[in-house]
Each structure stands twice: as structure tokens, then as C-alpha cells.
C-alpha positions as CSV (number, residue, x, y, z in Angstrom):
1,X,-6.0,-18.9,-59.2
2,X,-9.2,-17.6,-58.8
3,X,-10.3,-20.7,-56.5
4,X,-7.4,-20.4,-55.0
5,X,-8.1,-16.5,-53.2
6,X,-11.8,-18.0,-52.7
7,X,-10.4,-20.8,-50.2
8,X,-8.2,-18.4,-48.4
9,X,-10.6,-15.5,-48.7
10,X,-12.3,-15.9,-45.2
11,X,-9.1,-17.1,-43.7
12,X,-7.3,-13.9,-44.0
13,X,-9.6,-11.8,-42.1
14,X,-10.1,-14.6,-39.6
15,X,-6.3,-13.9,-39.5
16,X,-6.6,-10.4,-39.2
17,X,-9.5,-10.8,-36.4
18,X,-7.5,-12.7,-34.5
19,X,-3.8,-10.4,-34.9
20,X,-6.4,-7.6,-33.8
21,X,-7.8,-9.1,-30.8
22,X,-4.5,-10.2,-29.2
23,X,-3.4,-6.4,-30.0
24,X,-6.2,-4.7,-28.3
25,X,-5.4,-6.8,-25.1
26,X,-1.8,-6.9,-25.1
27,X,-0.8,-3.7,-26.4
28,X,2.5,-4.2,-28.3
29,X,3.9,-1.2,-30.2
30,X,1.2,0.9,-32.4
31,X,3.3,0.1,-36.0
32,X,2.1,-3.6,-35.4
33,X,-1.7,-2.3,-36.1
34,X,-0.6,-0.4,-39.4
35,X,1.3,-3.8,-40.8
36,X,-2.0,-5.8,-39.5
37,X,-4.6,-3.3,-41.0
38,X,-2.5,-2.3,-44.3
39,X,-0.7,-5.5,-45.4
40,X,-4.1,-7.5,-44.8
41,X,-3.5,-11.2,-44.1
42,X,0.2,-11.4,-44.2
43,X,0.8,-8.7,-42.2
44,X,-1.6,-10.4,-39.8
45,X,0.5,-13.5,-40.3
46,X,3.7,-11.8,-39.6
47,X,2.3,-10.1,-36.5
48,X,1.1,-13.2,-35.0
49,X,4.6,-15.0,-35.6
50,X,6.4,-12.4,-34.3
51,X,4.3,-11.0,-31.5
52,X,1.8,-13.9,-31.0
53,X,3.2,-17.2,-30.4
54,X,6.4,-15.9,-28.5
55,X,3.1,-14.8,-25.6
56,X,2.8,-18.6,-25.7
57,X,5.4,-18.7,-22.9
58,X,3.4,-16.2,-20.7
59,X,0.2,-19.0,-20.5
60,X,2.5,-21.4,-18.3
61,X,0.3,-19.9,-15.3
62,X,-3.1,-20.5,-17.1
63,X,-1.9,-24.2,-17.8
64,X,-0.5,-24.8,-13.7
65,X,-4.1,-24.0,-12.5
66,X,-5.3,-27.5,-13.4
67,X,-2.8,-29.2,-11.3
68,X,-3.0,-26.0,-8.8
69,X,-6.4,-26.5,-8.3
70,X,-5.9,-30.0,-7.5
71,X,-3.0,-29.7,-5.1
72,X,-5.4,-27.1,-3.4
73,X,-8.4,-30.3,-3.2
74,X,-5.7,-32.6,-1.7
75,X,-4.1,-30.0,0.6
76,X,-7.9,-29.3,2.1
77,X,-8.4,-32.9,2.6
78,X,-4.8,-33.0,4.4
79,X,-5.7,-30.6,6.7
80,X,-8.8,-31.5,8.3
81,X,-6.8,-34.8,9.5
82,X,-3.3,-32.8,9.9
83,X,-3.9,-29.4,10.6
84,X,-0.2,-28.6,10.7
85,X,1.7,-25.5,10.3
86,X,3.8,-26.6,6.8
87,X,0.2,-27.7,5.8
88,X,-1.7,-24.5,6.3
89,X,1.1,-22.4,4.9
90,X,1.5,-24.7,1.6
91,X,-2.5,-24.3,1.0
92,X,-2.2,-20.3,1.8
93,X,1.0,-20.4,-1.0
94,X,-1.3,-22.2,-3.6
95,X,-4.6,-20.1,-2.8
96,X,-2.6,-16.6,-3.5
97,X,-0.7,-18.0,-6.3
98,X,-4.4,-19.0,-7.8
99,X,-6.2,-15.1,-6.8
100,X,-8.2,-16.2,-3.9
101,X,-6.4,-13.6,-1.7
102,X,-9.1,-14.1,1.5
103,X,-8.3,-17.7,1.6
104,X,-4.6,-17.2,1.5
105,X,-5.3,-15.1,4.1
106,X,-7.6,-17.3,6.8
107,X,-4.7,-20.3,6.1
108,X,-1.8,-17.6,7.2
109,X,-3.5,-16.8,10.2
110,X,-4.0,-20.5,11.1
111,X,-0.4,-21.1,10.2
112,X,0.9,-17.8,12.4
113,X,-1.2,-18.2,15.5
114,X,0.4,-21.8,16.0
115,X,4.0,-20.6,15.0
116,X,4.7,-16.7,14.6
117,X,8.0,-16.7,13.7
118,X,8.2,-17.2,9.9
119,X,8.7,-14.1,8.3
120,X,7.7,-15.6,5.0
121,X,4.0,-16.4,6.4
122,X,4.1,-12.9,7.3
123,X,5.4,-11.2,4.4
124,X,2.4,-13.4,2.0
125,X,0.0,-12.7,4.2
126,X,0.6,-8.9,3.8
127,X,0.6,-9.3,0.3
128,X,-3.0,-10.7,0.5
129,X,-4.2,-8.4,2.4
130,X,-3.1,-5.4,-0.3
131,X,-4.5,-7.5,-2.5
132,X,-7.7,-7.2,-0.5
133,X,-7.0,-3.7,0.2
134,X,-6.9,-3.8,3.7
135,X,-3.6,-2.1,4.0
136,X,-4.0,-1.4,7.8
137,X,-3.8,-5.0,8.5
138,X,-0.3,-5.0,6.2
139,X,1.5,-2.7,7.9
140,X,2.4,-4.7,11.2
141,X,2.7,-8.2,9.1
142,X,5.3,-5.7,6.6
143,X,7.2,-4.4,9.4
144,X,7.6,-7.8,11.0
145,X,9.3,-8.9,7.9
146,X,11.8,-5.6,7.0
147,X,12.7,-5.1,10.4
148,X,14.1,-8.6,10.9
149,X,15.4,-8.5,6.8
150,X,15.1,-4.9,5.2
151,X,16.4,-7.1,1.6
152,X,13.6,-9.6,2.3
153,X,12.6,-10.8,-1.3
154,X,15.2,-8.3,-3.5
155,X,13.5,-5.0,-1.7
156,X,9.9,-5.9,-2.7
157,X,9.1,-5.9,0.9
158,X,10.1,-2.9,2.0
159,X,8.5,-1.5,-1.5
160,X,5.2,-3.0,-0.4
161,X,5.0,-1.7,3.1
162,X,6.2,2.0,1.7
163,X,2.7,1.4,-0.8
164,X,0.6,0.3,2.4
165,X,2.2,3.4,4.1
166,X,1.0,5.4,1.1
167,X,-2.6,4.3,1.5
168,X,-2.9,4.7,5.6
169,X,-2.0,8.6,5.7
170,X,1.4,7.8,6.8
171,X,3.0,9.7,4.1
172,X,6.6,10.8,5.8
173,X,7.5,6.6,6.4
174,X,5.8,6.3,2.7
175,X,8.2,8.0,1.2
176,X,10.8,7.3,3.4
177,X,10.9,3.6,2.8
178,X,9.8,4.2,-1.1
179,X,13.8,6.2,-0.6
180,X,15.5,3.4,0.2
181,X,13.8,0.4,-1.8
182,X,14.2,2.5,-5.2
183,X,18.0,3.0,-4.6
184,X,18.4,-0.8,-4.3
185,X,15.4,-2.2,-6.7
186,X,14.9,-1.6,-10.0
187,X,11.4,-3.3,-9.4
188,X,8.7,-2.0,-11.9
189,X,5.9,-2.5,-9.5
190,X,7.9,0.1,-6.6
191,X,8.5,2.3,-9.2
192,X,4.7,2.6,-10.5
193,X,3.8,2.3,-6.5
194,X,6.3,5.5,-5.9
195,X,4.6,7.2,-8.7
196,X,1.3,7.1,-7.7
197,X,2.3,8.4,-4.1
198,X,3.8,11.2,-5.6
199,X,1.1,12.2,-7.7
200,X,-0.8,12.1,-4.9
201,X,1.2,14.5,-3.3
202,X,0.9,16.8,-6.0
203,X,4.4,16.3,-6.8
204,X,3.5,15.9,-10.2
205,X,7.4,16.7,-11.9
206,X,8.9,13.9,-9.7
207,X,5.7,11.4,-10.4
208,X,6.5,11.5,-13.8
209,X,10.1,10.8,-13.5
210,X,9.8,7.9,-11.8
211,X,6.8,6.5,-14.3
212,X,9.4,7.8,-17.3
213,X,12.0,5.0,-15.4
214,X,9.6,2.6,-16.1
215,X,9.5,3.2,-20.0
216,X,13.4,3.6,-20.2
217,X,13.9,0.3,-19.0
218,X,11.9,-1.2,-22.1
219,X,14.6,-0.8,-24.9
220,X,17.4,-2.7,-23.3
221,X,14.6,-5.6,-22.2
222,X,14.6,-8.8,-24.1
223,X,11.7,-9.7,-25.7
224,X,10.6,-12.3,-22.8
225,X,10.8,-9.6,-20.3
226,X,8.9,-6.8,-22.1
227,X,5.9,-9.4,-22.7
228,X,5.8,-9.7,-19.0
229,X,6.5,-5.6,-18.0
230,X,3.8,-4.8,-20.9
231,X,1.0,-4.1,-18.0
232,X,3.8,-1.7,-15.7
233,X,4.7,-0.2,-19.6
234,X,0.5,1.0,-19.9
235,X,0.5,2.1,-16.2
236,X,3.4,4.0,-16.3
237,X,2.7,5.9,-19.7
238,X,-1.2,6.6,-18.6
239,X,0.5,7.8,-15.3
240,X,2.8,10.1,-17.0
241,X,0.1,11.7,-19.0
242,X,-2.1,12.1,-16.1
243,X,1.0,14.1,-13.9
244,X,1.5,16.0,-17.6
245,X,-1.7,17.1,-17.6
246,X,-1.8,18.0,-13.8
247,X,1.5,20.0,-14.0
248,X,0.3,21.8,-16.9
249,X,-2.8,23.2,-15.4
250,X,-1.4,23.6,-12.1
251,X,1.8,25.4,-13.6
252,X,-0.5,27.8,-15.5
253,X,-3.3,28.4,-12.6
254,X,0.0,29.6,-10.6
255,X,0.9,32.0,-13.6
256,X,-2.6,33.4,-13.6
257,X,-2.3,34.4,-10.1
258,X,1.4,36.0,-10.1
259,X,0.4,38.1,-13.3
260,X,-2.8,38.8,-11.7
261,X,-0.9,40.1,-8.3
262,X,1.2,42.7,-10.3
263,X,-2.2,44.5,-11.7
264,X,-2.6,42.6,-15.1
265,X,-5.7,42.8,-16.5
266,X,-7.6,39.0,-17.1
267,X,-8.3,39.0,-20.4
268,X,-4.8,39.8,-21.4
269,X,-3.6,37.0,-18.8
270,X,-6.3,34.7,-20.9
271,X,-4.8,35.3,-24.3
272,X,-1.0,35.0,-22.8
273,X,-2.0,31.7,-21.7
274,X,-3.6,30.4,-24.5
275,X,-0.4,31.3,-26.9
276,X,1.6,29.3,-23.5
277,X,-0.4,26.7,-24.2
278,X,0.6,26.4,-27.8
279,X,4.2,27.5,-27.3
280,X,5.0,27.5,-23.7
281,X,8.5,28.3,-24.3
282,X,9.0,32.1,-24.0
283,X,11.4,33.7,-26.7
284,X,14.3,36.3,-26.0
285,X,13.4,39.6,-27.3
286,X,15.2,41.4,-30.0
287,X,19.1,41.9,-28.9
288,X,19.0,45.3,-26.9
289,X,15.9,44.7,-25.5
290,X,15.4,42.9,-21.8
291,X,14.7,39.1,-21.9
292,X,11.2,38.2,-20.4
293,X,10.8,38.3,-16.7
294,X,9.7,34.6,-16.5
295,X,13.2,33.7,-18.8
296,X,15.2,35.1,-15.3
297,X,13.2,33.4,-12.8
298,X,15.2,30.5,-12.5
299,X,12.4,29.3,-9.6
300,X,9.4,29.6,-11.9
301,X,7.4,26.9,-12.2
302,X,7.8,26.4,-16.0
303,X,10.8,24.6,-15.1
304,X,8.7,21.4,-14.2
305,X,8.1,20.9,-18.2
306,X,10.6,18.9,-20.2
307,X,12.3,21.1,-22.0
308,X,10.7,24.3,-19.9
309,X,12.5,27.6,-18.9
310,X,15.5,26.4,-17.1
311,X,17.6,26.8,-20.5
312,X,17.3,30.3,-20.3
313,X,19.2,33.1,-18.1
């Protein structure tokens, strides 16, 4: 027996390395880490069963890139001799499907200058160019595509142009556009786009509403589909804490100044505060007193926290 635990000594905490690593980068639910750290080796074992090998299925785009990568040597090849228009977009498709975004780019352009009329050169060259940030350049090549098809690719077009309308100032078509692609798409990436506009706009209540849509679609996900929403499923939750945060302060720097308007002395706004901040919904008073003046003000803005001053009258 004793041999036995020797041989498989070091193998469990290689085990548990391992269940840890692929925890730290893929963030599954935090009760995983108590089974890996507290049941030692087999919880590590169960973890990477369960958890682990299903993520298999999500390397199918690491294993294309060999014969990717080798389409993309042919294709260049092609190109030189036949510089044609269903070359140049094929090599674009397989440099932004493989990251190199400027590429993608250069081969749109050389596909669009000889035949500007397909809206699907277009639409993946605007998508390159937010990848490269220049969201300037995607504006006209985004319009192109909605105007002629506002549906083009299940809403994600009009979603992407509302996110490059978001980052050149143009924040009335922004949200406009981010209007009607969220009442058609259930698209994570429009939803966490929306979000970040809005927090932006310091509209902090409805940012974190749309980054809360996010999480409650993860419940009713099969497994397959929350493995590939986990990265939305971070953004959207460190999103939501940020517009938390924001709202808080905000909320309680607006306080501050309305108590402060009405003559109240600052220290005695400073220690109201603090007990908001540990209990920042007010009580009634004893029955025959007068409810607290914030419990009436149904347009306070304490009514931006979950669970805030709306219930009262």
C-alpha cells in the first residue's frame, strides 16, 4: 500500500497543477476550485473530466491553423499569377479567420476596388478594421452593408456599426442602431458592445442591465455554448461591478449635494452616508411618525440600486 501512494504521490499534484491552470484561464464556476484544492487528486480528476476534456471541442480552431496557414501559402502563390477578385477575397477570409486583421484588410481593398458590389467584402473588411481600431474607416464599409440588408449576418452588422458609431462621437446613431439590433439579436457581443456605450454615457443603471442579460442567458445554455460565452460571461460581470460602483458613488455625491442645499451641516451628511453605505435602504419610522423624505421621492436617485427606494411610498 505504502508503494502504492509513493507512485501516485507526484501524480496527484501534477493533477491538481494542471485542474488549476486550466481554471485560472478559463474561469468555470468558483465551487470547481474548492473540489480541486479540498478533495486533492480526485477532485482534480473529477474537475478535469467534467470541465476539462469537454474544452477539447473548443481547440478545433487551434488544430485548422495548420491547414489554414497553408491554404494562406497556396492562395499567395495563386495570386501573383491570378490576381482575381474570388482569389483576393478567399485569402482576406483566411487571414481574418487566422488574426492578421491588416492583411485581411489590404486583400479586401484589392478585391473591392476591382468589384464594389459585394456586401460580404465590405461587411469583413469593417470587421478588420475594428479589429484594428480604426473605426472611422468602418463606418462607410458598415453602412454599405445594413443599408442594402439591415439583417445582414443575424443583426451582427448593424450591432457592429452601432459599436463603431460608439467609438467616433456619434453617439445619437450609436444608440439608435444599438435599439434596433438588441430587439432582434440576442448576440452576446451587441449586448456587452451596448453596455460599454452606456457606461460611457454615464447611464450606469441601464449599463448594468444589459451586462445582467448577458449572465441570465447562462443557466438555460448547454454546456457547449457556455464554454464558448465564458469570455462575454467575465466581461459582462466585471462590467456590471464597474457600473455598481459608478452608480454608487455618483448616487451618493448627488445626496451630498441635495442635503447640503437645504442647510445640513457636512459632518452629519458624512456620518448619514457612511450608515447608507452599510444599509442604503432607509427604514419607515415608528407608526405615527412621517416616513423619511427620500422614502417619498419616488424620482430619487436611490431607485438606480437593485432593490433601492422604489418599494417605498
Amino acid at each position: 500500500m505504502g508503494s502504492l501512494v509513493y507512485l501516485l504521490y507526484p501524480w496527484g499534484f501534477i493533477l491538481q497543477g494542471l485542474a488549476l491552470v486550466h481554471f485560472i484561464r478559463r474561469r468555470p464556476d468558483t465551487y470547481w476550485l474548492w473540489i480541486i484544492l479540498f478533495f486533492g487528486p480526485l477532485g482534480a480528476l473529477i474537475y478535469i473530466v467534467i470541465e476539462v476534456i469537454p474544452d477539447f471541442t473548443l481547440l478545433r480552431g487551434s488544430f485548422e491553423a495548420f491547414p489554414r496557414r497553408k491554404r494562406i501559402r497556396q492562395l499567395e502563390a495563386i495570386v501573383l499569377d491570378n490576381p482575381s477578385v474570388g482569389n483576393y477575397e478567399d485569402l482576406g477570409d483566411l487571414y481574418l479567420d487566422d488574426g492578421q486583421f491588416a492583411r485581411a484588410r489590404a486583400c479586401y481593398d484589392r478585391a473591392i476596388s476591382s468589384r464594389g458590389h459585394s456586401p460580404d467584402a465590405f461587411y469583413r473588411r469593417g470587421i478588420a478594421e475594428i479589429q484594428l481600431r480604426d473605426f472611422a474607416a468602418a463606418v462607410p464599409d458598415l453602412e454599405h452593408v445594413v443599408s442594402g440588408d439591415a439583417k445582414y449576418d443575424f443583426h451582427r452588422a448593424a450591432g457592429l456599426l452601432a459599436h463603431a458609431y460608439a467609438n467616433t462621437g456619434e453617439a445619437e446613431k450609436a444608440d439608435a442602431f444599438f435599439r434596433q439590433a438588441t430587439e432582434k439579436s440576442t448576440l452576446s457581443e451587441t449586448y456587452y458592445n451596448y453596455a460599454e456605450f452606456l457606461a460611457a454615457q454615464k447611464r450606469n443603471a441601464e449599463a448594468r442591465d444589459w451586462a445582467e442579460r448577458i449572465l441570465a442567458k447562462k443557466p438555460t445554455m448547454p454546456g457547449y455554448l457556455r464554454r464558448r460565452e465564458r469570455p462575454w460571461f467575465r466581461r459582462a460581470n466585471a462590467n456590471g461591478e464597474v457600473t455598481t460602483k459608478g452608480t454608487r458613488s455618483t448616487t451618493f455625491s448627488r445626496v451630498s449635494e441635495d442635503r447640503e442645499a437645504r442647510g445640513i451641516p457636512l459632518l452629519e451628511q458624512e456620518g448619514w452616508l457612511r450608515h447608507q453605505e452599510k444599509d442604503p435602504i432607509p427604514k419607515r419610522r415608528r407608526r405615527g411618525g412621517h416616513s423619511h423624505e427620500l422614502c417619498r421621492r419616488t424620482d430619487h436617485p436611490g431607485r438606480a440600486f437593485k432593490g433601492g427606494f422604489a418599494g417605498f411610498s
